[in-house]
N, C-alpha and C positions, 0 to 999 in steps of 0.2 A: 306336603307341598313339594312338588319336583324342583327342580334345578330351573326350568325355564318358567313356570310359574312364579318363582322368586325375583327374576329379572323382569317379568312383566310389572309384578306390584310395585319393584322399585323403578322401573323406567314410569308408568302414570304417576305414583308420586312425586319425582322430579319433575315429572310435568308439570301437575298444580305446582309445585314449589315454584315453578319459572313463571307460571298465569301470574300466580298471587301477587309476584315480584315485578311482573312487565307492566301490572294492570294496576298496581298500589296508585300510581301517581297516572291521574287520567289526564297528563300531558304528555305521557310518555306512552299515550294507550298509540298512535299512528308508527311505533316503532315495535307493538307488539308481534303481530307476525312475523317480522323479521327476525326476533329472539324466539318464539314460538315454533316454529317451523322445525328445526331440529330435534328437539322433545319429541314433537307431535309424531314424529317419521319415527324418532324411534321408539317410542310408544306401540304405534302401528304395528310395527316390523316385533315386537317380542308379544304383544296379546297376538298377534297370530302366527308365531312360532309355539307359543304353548296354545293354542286353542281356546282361546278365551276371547278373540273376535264377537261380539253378539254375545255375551255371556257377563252382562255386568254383577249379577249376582256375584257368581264366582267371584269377578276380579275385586271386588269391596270387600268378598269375605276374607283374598287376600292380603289387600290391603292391611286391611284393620290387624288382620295375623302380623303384618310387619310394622305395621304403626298404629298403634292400637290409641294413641292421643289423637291420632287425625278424624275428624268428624267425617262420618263418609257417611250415608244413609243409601239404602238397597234399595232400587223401585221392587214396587208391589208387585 
């Protein structure tokens, strides 16, 4: 796993981390973009510095390499 591959799996896993947390209480779901938004960008911005843009295989396979408890499942 390179260097920017590592920062991609860890910037989408913050991201779930931040869904799971905006979206727990669906009164607080009309404030999730607002919390979302920043993950999401930077999400964005490191799968396509490491080339992982379109490529979810990969990014789950990293994943799982760095959080290997978090449920992620590959599309087919």
């Amino acid at each position: 796993m390179t260097e920017l591959e590592l920062v991609a799996a860890q910037a989408y896993i913050r991201l779930l981390q931040t869904a799971r947390a905006a979206l727990e209480d669906p009164r607080g779901a009309p404030l999730a973009l607002t919390v979302l938004t920043p993950p999401m960008a930077e999400a964005d911005q490191a799968l396509a510095a490491a080339g992982l843009a379109g490529n979810e295989r990969r990014l789950f396979e990293l994943v799982h390499q760095v959080c290997p408890r978090l449920p992620v499942d590959t599309p087919a």
